[in-house]
C-alpha positions in Angstrom: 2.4 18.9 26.8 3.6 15.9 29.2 5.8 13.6 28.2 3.6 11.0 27.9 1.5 12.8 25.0 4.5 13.6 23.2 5.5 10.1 22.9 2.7 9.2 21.8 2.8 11.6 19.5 6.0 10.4 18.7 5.1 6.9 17.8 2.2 8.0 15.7 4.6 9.3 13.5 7.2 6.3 13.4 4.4 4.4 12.7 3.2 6.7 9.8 6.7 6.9 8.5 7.3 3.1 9.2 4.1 2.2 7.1 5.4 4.4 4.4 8.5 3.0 3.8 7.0 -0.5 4.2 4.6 -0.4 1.5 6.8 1.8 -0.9 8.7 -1.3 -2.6 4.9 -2.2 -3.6 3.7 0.4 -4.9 6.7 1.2 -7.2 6.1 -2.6 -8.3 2.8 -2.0 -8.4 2.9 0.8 -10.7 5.5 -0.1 -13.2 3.1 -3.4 -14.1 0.3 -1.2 -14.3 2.0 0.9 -16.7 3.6 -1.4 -18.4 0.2 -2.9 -19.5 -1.9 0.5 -19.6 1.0 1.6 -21.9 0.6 -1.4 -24.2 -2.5 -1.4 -24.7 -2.9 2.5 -25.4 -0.1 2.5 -27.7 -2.1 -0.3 -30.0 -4.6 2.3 -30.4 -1.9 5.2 -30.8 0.0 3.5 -33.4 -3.3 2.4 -35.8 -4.3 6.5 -35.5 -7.3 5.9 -33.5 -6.7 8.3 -30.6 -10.8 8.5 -30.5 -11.2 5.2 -29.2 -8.4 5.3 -27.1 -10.2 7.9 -25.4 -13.5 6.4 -25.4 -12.2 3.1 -23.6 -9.9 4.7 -21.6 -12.9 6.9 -20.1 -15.5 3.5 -20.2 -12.4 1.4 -18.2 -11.8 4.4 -15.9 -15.3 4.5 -14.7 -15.1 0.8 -14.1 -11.3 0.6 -12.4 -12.2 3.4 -10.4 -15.2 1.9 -8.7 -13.1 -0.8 -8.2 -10.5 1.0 -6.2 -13.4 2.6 -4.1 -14.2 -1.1 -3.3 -11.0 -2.6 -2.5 -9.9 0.8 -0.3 -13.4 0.2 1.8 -13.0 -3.6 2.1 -9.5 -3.0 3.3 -10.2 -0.1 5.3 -13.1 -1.2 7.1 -11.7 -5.1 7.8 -8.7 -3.3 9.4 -10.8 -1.4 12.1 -13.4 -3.9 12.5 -10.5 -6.4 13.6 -9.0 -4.1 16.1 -12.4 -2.6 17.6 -15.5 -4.2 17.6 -17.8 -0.8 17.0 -20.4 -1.1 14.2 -21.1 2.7 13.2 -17.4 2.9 13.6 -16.4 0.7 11.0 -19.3 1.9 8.7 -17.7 5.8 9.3 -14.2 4.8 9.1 -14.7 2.7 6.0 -16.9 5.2 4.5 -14.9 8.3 5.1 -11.2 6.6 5.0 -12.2 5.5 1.9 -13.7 8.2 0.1 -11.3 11.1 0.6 -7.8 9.1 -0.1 -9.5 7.6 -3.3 -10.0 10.9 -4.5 -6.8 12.6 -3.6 -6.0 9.3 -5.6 -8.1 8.8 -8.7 -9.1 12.6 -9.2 -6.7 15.1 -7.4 -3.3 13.9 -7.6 -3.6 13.3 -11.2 -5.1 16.5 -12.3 -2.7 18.0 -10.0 0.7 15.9 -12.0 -0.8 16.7 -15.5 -1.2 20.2 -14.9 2.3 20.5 -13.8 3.3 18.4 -16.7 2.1 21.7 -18.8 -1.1 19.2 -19.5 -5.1 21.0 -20.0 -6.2 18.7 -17.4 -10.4 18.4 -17.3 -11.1 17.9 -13.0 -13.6 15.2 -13.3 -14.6 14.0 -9.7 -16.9 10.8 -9.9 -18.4 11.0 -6.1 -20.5 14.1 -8.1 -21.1 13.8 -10.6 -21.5 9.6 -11.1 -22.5 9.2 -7.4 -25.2 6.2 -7.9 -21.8 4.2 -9.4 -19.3 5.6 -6.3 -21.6 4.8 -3.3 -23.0 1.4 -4.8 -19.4 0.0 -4.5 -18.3 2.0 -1.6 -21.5 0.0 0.2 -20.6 -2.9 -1.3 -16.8 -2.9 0.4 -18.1 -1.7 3.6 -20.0 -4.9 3.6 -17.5 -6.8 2.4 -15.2 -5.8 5.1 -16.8 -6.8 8.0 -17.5 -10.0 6.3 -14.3 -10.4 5.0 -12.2 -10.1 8.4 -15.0 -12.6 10.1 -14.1 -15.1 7.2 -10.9 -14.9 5.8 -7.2 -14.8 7.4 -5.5 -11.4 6.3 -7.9 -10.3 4.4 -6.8 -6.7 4.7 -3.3 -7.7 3.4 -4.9 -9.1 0.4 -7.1 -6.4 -0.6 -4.5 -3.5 0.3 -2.9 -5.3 -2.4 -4.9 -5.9 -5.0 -5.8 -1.8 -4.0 -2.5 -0.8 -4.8 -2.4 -1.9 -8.3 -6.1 -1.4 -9.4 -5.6 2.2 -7.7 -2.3 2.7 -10.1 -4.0 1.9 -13.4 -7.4 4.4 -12.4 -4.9 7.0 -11.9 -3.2 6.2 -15.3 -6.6 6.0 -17.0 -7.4 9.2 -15.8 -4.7 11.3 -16.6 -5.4 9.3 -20.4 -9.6 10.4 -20.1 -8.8 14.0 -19.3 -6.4 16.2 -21.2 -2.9 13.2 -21.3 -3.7 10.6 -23.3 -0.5 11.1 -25.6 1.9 10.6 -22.3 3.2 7.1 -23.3 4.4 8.8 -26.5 7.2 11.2 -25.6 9.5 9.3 -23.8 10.2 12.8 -21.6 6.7 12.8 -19.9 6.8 8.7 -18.8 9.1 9.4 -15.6 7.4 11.9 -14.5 4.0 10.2 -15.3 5.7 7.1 -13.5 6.3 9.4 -10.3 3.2 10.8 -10.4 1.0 7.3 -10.0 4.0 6.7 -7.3 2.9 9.5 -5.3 -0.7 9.1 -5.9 -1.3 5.6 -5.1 1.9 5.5 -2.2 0.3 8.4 -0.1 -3.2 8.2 -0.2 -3.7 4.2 -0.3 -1.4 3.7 3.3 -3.1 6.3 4.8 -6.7 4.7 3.7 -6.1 1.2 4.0 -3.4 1.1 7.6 -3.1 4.9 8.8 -6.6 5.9 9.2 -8.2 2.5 10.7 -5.4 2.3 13.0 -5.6 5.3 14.2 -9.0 5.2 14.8 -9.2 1.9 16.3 -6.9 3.2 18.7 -8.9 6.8 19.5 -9.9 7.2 22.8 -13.9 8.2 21.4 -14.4 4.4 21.3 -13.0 3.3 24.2 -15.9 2.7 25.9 -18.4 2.1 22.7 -17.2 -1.0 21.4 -18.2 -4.6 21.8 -15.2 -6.6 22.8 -12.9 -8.5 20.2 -14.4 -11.5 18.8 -12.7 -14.6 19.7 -10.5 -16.3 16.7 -11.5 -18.8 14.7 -10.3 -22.8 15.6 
């Protein structure tokens, strides 16, 4: 390996780590005010003994903050790449594939994962199969946005990454109360560990969607010679 590899290796990983640590303070903010008002408005439920509707909304609202975070993650995703190289199916694949991965790790995996570990019957409920009509409508819908988004508006990635950040902490929370934890916010022993797992599945997946993945790509060598140049900034 030659020296200059390995430092670029090198700084691929500062940046990684860099990013991480960044965007950490965020998401922890992000997450507490997401359960703070998931928690209050499931407990209203808990309290008057209607864990059936609790379950019924928290399903309906997971299936609409959900689609949302698939939006948000593509507008951000795409709007970072299509800023730093000017390559159409690029962006579309980067967008498309750097969104759909991380929000599942996200919304379905890390979840499923915590609860099980919490000694929870988790159901594994994965929207891209079995709802895909709902997942790709909004995962075209913040491709498109994306490119019009960076042409348009001045850090528009910075905005959406965080408005991505919270939306994608209160799908996770809705999904670990839609299948098999609805009765977390109940025993005070499970909400730190419910806390760290939203932490972990909004911190890890959402930088590597909306900075880590774009970046890196923008910066590949495959579309060196495949891209229009920059466009010129606005006046």
């Amino acid at each position: 390996m030659s020296l200059g590899h390995s430092h670029s290796h090198e700084s691929r990983w500062h940046l990684l780590l860099a990013e991480l640590g960044h965007h950490l303070p965020y998401t922890l903010v992000g997450s507490l005010i997401a359960m703070a008002g998931v928690w209050w408005l499931a407990t209203q439920h808990l309290n008057n003994g209607r864990t059936d509707l609790l379950l019924n909304q928290a399903q309906a609202s997971f299936h609409l903050f959900h689609p949302l975070h698939v939006c948000l993650s593509a507008i951000a995703t795409t709007s970072l790449f299509w800023r730093r190289r000017r390559h159409l199916l690029g962006a579309i694949l980067v967008g498309a594939l750097g969104t759909a991965i991380p929000c599942g790790l996200s919304d379905y995996v890390f979840p499923y994962v915590g609860g099980m570990l919490l000694g929870q019957n988790m159901q594994l409920h994965i929207c891209l199969m079995e709802h895909p009509q709902l997942f790709f409508s909004f995962l075209t819908l913040g491709i498109v946005g994306g490119f019009w988004a960076e042409d348009r508006l001045t850090g528009s990635h910075l905005f959406s990454h965080g408005a991505h950040i919270f939306v994608s902490s209160v799908a996770s929370l809705l999904y670990l109360m839609s299948f098999g934890f609805e009765s977390w916010m109940l025993d005070a022993h499970f909400i730190f560990p419910v806390f760290l797992t939203v932490v972990l599945a909004v911190w890890v997946p959402c930088c590597i969607s909306d900075i880590v993945v774009p970046t890196a790509s923008a910066h590949s060598p495959f579309w060196k010679h495949r891209s229009c140049p920059p466009a010129e900034p606005a006046q």
